[in-house]
PDB file with SEQRES, HELIX, SHEET and CRYST1 records, atoms N, CA, C and O in Angstrom:
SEQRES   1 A   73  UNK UNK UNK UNK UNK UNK UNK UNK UNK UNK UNK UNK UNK          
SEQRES   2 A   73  UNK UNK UNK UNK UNK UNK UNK UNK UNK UNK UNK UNK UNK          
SEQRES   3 A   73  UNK UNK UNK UNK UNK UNK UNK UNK UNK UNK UNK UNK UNK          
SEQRES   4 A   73  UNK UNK UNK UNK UNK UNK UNK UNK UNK UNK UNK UNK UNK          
SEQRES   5 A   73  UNK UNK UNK UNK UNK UNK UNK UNK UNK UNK UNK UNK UNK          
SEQRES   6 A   73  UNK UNK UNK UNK UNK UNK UNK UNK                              
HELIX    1 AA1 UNK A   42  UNK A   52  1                                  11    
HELIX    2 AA2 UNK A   59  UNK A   67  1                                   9    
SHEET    1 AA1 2 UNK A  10  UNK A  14  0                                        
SHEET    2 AA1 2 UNK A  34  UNK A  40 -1                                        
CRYST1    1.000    1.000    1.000  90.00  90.00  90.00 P 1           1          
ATOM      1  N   UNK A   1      66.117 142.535-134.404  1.00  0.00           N  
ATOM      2  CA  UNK A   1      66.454 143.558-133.436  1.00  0.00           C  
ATOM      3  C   UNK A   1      66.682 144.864-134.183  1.00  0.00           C  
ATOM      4  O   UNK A   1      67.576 144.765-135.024  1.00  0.00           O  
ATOM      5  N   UNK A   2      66.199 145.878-134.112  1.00  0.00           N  
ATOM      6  CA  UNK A   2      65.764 147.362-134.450  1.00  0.00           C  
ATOM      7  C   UNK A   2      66.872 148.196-133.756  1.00  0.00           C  
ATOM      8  O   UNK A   2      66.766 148.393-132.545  1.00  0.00           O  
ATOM      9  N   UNK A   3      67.972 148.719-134.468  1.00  0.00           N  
ATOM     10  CA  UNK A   3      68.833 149.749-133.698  1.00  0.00           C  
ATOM     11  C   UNK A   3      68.463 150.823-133.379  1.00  0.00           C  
ATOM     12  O   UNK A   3      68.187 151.310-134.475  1.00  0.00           O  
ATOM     13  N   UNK A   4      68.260 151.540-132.678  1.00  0.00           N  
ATOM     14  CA  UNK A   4      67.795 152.913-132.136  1.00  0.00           C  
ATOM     15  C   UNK A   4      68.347 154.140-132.643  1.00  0.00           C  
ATOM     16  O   UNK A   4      67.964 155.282-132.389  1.00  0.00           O  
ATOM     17  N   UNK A   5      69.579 153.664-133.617  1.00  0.00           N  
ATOM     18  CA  UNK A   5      70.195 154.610-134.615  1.00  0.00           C  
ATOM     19  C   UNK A   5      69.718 155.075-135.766  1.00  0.00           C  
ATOM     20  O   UNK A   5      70.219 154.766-136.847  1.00  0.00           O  
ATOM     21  N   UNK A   6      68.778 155.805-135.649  1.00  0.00           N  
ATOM     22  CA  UNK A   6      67.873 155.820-137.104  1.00  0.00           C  
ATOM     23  C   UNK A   6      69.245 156.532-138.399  1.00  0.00           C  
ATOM     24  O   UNK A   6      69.254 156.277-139.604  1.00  0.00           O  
ATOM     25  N   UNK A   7      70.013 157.211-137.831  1.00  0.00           N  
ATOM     26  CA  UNK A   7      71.203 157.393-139.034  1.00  0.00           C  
ATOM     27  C   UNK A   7      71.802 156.026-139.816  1.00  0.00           C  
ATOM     28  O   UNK A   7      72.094 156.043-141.012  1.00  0.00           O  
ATOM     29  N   UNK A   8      71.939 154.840-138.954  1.00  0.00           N  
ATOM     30  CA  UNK A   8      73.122 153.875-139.181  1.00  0.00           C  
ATOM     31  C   UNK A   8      71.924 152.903-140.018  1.00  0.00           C  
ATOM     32  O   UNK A   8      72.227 152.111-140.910  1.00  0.00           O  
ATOM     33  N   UNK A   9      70.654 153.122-139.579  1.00  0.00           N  
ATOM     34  CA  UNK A   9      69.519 152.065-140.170  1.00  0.00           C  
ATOM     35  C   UNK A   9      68.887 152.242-141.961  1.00  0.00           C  
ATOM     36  O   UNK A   9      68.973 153.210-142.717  1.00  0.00           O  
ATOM     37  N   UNK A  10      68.441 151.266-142.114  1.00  0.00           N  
ATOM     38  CA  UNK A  10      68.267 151.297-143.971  1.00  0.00           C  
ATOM     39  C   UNK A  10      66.385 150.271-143.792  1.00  0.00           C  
ATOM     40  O   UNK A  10      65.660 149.803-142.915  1.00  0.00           O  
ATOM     41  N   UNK A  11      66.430 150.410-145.063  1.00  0.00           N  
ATOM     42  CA  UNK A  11      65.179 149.327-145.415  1.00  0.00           C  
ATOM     43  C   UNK A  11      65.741 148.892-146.781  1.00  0.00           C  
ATOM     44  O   UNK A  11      66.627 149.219-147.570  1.00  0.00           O  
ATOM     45  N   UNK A  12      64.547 147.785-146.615  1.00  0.00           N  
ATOM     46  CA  UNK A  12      64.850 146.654-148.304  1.00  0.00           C  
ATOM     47  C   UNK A  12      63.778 147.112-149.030  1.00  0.00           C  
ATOM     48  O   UNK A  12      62.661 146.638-148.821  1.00  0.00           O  
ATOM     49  N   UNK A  13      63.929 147.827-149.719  1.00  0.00           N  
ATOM     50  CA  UNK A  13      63.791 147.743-150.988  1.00  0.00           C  
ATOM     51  C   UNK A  13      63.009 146.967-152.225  1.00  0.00           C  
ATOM     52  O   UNK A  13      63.910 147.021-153.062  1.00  0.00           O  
ATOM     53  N   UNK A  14      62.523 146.661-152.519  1.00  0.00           N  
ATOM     54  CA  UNK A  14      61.826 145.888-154.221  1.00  0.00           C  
ATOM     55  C   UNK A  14      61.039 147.226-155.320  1.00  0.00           C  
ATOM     56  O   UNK A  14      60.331 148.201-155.066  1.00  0.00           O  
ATOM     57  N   UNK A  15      61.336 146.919-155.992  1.00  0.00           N  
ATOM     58  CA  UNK A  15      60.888 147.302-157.603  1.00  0.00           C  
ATOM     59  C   UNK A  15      59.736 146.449-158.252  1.00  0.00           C  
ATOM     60  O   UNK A  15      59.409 145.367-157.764  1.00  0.00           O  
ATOM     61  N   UNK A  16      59.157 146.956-159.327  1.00  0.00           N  
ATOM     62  CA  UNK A  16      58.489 146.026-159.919  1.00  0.00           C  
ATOM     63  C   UNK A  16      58.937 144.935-160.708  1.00  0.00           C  
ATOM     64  O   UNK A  16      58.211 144.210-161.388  1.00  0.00           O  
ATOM     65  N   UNK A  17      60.145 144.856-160.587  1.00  0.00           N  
ATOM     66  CA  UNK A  17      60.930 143.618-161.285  1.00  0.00           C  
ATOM     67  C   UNK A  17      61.561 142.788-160.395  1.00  0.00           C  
ATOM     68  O   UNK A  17      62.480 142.057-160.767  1.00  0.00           O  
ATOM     69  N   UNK A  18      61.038 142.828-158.870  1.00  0.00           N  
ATOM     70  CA  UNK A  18      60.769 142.258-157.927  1.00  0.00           C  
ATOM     71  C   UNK A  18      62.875 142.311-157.459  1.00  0.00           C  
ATOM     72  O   UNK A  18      63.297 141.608-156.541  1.00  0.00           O  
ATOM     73  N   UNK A  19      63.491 142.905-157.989  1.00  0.00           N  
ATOM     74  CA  UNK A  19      65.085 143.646-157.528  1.00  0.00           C  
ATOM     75  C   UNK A  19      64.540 144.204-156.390  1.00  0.00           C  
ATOM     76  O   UNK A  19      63.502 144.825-156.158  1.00  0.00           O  
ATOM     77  N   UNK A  20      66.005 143.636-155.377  1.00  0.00           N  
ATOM     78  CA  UNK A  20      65.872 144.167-154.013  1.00  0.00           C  
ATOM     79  C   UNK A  20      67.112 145.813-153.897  1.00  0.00           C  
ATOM     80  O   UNK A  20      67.821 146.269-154.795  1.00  0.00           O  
ATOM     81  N   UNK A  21      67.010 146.118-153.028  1.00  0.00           N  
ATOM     82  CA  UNK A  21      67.989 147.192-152.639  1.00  0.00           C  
ATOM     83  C   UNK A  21      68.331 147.163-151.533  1.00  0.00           C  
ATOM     84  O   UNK A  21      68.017 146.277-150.738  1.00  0.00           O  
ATOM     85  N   UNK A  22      69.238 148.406-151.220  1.00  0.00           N  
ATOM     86  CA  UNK A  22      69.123 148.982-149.263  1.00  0.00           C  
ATOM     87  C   UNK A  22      68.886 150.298-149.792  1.00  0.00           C  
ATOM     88  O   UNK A  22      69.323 150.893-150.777  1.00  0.00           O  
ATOM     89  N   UNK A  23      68.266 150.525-149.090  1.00  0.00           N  
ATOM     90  CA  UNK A  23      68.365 151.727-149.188  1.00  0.00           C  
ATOM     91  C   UNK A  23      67.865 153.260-147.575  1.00  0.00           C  
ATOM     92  O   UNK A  23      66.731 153.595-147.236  1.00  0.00           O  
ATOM     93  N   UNK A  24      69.200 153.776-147.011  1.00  0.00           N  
ATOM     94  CA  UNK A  24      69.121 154.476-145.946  1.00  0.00           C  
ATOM     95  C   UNK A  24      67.982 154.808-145.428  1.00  0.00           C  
ATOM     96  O   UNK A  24      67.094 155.044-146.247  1.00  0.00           O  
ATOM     97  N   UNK A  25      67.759 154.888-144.487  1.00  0.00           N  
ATOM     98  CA  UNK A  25      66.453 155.345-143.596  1.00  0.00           C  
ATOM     99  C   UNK A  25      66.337 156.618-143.945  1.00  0.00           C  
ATOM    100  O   UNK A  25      67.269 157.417-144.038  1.00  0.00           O  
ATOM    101  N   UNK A  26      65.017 156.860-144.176  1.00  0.00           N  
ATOM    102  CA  UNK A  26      64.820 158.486-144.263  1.00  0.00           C  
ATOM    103  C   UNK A  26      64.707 158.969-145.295  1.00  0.00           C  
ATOM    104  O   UNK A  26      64.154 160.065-145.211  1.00  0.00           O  
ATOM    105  N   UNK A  27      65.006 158.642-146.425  1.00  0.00           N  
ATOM    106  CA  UNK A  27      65.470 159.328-148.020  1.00  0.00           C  
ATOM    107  C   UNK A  27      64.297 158.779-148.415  1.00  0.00           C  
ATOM    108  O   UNK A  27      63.596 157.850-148.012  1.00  0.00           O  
ATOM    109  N   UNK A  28      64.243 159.631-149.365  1.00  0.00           N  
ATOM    110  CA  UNK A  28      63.177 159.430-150.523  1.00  0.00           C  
ATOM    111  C   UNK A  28      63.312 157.896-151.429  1.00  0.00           C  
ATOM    112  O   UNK A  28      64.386 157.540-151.916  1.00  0.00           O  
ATOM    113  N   UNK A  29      62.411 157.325-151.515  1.00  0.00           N  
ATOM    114  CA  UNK A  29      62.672 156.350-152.613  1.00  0.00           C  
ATOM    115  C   UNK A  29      62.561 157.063-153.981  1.00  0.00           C  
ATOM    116  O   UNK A  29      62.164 158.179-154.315  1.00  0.00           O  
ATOM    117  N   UNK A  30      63.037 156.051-154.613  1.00  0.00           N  
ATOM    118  CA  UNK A  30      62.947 156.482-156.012  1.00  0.00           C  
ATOM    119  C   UNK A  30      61.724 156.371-156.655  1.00  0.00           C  
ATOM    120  O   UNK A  30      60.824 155.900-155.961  1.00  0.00           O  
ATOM    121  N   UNK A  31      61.472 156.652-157.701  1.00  0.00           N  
ATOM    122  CA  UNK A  31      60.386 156.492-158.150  1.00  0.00           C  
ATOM    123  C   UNK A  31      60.031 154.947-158.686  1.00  0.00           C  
ATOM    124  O   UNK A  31      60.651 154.682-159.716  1.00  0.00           O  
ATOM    125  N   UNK A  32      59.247 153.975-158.252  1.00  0.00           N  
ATOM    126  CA  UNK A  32      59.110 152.630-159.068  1.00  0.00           C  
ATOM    127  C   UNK A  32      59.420 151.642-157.503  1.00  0.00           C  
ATOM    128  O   UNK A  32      59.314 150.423-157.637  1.00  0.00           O  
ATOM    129  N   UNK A  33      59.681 152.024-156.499  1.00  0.00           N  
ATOM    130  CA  UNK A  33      60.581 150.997-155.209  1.00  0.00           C  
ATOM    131  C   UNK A  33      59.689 151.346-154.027  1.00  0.00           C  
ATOM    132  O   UNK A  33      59.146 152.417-153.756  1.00  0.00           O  
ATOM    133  N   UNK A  34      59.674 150.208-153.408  1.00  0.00           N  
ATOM    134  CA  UNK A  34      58.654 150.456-152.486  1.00  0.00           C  
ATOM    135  C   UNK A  34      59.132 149.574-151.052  1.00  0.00           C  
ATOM    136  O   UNK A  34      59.306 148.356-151.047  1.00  0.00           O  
ATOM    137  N   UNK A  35      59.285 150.401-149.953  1.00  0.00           N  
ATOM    138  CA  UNK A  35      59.900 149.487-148.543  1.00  0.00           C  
ATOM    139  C   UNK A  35      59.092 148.051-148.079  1.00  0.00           C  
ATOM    140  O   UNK A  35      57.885 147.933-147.867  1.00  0.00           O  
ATOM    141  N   UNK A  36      60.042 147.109-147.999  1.00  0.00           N  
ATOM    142  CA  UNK A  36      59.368 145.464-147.511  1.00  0.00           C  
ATOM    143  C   UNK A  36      60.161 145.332-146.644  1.00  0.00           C  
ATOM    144  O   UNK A  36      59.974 144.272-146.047  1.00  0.00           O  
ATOM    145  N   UNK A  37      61.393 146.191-146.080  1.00  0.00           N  
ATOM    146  CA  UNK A  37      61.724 145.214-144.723  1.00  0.00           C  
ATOM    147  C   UNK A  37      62.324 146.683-144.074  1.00  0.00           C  
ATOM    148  O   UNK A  37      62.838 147.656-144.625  1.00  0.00           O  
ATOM    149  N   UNK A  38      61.972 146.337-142.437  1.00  0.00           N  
ATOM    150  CA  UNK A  38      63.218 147.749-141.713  1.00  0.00           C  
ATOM    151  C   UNK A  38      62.180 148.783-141.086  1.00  0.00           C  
ATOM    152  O   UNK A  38      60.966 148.715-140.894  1.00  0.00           O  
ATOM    153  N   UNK A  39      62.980 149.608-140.881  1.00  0.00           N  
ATOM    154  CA  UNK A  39      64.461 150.067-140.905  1.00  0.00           C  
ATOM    155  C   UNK A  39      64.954 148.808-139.638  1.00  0.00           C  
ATOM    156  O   UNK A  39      64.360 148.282-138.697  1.00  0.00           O  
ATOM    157  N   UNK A  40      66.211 148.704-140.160  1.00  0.00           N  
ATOM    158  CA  UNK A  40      67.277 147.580-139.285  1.00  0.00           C  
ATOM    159  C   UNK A  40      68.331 148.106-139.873  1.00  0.00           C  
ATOM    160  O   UNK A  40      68.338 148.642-140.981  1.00  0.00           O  
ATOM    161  N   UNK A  41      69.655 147.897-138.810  1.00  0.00           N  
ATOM    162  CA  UNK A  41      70.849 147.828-139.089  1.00  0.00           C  
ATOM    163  C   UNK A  41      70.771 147.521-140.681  1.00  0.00           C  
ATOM    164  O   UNK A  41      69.826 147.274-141.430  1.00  0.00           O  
ATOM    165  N   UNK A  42      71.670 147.598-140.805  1.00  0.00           N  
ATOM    166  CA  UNK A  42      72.670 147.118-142.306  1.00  0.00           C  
ATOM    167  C   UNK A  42      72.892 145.633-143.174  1.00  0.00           C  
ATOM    168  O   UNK A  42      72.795 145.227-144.332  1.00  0.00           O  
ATOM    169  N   UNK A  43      73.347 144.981-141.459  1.00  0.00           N  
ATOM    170  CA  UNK A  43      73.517 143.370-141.694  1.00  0.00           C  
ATOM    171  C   UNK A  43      72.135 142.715-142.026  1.00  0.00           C  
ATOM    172  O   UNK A  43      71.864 141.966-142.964  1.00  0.00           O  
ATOM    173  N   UNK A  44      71.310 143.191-141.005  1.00  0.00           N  
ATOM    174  CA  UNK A  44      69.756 142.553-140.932  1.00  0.00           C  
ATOM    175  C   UNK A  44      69.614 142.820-141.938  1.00  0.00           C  
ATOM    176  O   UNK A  44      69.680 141.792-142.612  1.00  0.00           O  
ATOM    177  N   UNK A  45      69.307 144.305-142.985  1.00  0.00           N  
ATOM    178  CA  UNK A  45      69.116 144.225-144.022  1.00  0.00           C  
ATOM    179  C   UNK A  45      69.276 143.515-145.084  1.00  0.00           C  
ATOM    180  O   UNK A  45      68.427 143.191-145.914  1.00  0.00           O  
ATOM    181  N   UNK A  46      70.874 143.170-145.032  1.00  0.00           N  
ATOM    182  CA  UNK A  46      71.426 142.570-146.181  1.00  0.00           C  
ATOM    183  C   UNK A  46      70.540 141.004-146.227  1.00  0.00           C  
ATOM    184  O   UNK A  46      69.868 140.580-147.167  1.00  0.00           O  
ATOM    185  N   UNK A  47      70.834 140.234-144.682  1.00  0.00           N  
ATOM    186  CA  UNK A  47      70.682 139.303-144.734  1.00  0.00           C  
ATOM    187  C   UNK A  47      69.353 138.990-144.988  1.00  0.00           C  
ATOM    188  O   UNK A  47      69.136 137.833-145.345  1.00  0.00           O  
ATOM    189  N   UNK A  48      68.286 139.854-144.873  1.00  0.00           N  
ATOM    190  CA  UNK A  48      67.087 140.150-145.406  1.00  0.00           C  
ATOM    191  C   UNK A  48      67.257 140.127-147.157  1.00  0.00           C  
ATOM    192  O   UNK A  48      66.326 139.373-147.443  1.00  0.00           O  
ATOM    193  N   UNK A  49      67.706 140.396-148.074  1.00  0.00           N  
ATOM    194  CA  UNK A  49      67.874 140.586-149.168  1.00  0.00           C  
ATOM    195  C   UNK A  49      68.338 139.239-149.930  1.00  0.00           C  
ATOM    196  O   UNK A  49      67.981 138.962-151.075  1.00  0.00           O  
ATOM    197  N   UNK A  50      69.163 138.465-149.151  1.00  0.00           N  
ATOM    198  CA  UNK A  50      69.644 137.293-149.192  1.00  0.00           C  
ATOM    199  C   UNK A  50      68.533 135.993-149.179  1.00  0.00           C  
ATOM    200  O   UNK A  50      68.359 135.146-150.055  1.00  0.00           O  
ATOM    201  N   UNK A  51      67.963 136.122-148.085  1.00  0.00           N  
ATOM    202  CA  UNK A  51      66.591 135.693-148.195  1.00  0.00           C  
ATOM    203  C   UNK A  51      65.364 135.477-148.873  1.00  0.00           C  
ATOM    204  O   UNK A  51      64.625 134.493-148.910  1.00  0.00           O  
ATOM    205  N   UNK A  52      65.297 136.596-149.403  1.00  0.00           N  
ATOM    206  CA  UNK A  52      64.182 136.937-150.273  1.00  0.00           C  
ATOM    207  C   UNK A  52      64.868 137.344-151.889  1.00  0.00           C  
ATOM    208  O   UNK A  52      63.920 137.306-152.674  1.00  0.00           O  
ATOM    209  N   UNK A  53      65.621 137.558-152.324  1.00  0.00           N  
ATOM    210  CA  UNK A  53      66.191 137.641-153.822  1.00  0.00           C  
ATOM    211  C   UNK A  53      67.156 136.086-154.459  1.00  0.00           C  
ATOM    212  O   UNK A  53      68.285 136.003-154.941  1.00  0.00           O  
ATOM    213  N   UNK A  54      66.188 135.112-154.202  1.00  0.00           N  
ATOM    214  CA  UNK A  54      66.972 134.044-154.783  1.00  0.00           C  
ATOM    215  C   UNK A  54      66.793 133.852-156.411  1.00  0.00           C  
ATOM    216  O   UNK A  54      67.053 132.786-156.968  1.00  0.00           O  
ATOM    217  N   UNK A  55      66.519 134.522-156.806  1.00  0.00           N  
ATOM    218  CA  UNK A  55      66.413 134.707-158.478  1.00  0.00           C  
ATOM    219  C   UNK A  55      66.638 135.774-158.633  1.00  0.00           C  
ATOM    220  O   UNK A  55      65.968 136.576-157.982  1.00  0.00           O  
ATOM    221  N   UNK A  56      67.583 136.238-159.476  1.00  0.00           N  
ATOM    222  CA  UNK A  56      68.425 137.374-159.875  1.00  0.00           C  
ATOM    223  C   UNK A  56      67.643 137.974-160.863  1.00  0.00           C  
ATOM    224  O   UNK A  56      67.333 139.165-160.885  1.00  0.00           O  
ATOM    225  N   UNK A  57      67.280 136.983-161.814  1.00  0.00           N  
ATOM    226  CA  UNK A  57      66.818 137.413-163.068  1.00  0.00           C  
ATOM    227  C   UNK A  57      65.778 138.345-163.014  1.00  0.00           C  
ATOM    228  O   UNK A  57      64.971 138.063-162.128  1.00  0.00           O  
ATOM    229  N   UNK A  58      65.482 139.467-163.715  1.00  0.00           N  
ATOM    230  CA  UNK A  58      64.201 140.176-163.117  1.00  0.00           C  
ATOM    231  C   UNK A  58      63.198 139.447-163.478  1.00  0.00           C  
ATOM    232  O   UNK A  58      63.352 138.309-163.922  1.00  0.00           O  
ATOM    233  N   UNK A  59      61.675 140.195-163.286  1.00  0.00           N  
ATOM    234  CA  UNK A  59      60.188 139.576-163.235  1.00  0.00           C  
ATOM    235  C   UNK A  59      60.184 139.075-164.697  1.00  0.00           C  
ATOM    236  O   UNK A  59      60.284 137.876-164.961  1.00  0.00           O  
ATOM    237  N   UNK A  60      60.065 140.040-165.641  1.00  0.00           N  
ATOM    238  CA  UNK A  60      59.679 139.892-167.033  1.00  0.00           C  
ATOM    239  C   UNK A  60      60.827 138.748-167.750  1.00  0.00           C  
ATOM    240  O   UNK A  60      60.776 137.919-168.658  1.00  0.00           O  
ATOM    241  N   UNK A  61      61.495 139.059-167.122  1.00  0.00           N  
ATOM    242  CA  UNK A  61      62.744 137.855-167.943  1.00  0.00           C  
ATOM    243  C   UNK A  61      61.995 136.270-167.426  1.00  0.00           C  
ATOM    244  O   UNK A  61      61.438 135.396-168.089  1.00  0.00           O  
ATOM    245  N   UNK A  62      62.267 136.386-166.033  1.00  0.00           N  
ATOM    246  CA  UNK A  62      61.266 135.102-165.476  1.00  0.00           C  
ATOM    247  C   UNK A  62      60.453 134.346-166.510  1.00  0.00           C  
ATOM    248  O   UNK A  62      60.609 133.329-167.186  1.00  0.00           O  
ATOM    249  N   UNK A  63      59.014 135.776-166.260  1.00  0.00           N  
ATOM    250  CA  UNK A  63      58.354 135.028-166.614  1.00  0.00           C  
ATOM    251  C   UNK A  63      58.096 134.939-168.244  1.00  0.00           C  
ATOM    252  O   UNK A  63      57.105 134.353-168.682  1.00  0.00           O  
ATOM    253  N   UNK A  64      58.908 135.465-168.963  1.00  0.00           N  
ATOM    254  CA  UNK A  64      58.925 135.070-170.526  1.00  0.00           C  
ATOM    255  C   UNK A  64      59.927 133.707-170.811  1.00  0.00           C  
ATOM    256  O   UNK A  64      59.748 133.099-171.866  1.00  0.00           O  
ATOM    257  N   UNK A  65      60.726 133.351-170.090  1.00  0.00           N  
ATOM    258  CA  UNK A  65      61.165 132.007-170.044  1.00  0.00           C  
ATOM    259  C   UNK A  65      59.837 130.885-169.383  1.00  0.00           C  
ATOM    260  O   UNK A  65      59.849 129.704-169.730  1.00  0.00           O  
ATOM    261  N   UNK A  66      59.165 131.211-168.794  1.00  0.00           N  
ATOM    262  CA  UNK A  66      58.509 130.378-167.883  1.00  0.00           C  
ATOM    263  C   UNK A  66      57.424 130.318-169.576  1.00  0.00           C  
ATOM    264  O   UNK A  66      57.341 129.116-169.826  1.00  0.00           O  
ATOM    265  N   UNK A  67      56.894 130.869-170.343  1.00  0.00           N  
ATOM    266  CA  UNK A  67      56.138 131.591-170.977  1.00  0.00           C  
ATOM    267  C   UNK A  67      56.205 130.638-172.223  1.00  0.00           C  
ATOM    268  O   UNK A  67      55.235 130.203-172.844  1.00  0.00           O  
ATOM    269  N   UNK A  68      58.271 130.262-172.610  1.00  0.00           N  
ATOM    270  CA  UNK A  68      58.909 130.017-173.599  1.00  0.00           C  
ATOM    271  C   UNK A  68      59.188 128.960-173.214  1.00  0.00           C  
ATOM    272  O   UNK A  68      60.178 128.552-173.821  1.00  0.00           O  
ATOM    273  N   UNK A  69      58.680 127.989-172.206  1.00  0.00           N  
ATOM    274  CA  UNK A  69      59.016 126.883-171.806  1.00  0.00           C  
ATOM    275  C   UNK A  69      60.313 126.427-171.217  1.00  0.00           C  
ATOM    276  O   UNK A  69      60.472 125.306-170.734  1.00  0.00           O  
ATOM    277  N   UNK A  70      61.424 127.550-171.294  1.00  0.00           N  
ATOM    278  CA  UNK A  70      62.946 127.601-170.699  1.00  0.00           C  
ATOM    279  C   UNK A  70      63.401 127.532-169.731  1.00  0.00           C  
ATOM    280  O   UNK A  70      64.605 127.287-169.668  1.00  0.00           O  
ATOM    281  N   UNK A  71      62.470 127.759-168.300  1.00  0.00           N  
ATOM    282  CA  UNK A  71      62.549 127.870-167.306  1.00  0.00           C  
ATOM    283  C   UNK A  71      62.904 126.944-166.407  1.00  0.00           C  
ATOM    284  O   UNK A  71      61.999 126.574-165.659  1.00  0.00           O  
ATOM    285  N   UNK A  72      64.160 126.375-166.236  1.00  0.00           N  
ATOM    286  CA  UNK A  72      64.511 125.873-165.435  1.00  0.00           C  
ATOM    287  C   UNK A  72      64.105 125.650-163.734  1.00  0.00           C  
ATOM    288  O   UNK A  72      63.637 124.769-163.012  1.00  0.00           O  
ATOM    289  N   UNK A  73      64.333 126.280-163.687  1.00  0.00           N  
ATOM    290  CA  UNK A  73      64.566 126.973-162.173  1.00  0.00           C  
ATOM    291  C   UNK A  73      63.463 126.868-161.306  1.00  0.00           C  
ATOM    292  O   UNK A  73      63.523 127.341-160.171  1.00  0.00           O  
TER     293      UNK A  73                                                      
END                                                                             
């Protein structure tokens, strides 16, 4: 569900090290981040982020363990 508040609304966020964010509706991204979810409320967001960031570790760490045979996970 999409709030009609474009002030109160955000999007998610990813990087190339596959790190999520929020980040407010409207603003510039940064340089390197690119929008995958939204604009939605706040919560949706988060719980969007929750969803999709179940490995903390960034990309390159990943996959140089995966690489180094360490990779659990």
């Amino acid at each position: 569900m999409t709030s009609s508040n474009a002030e109160s609304d955000y999007v998610v966020v990813v990087n190339e090290e596959e790190q999520y964010s929020l980040w407010p509706q409207g603003k510039c991204l940064p340089a390197g981040w690119r929008s995958v979810f939204g604009p939605c409320p706040r919560d949706e967001c988060l719980h969007e982020i929750e969803q999709r960031w179940v490995d903390m570790r960034p990309k390159s760490l990943r996959e140089a363990m995966y690489r180094a045979g360490h990779d659990n996970g």
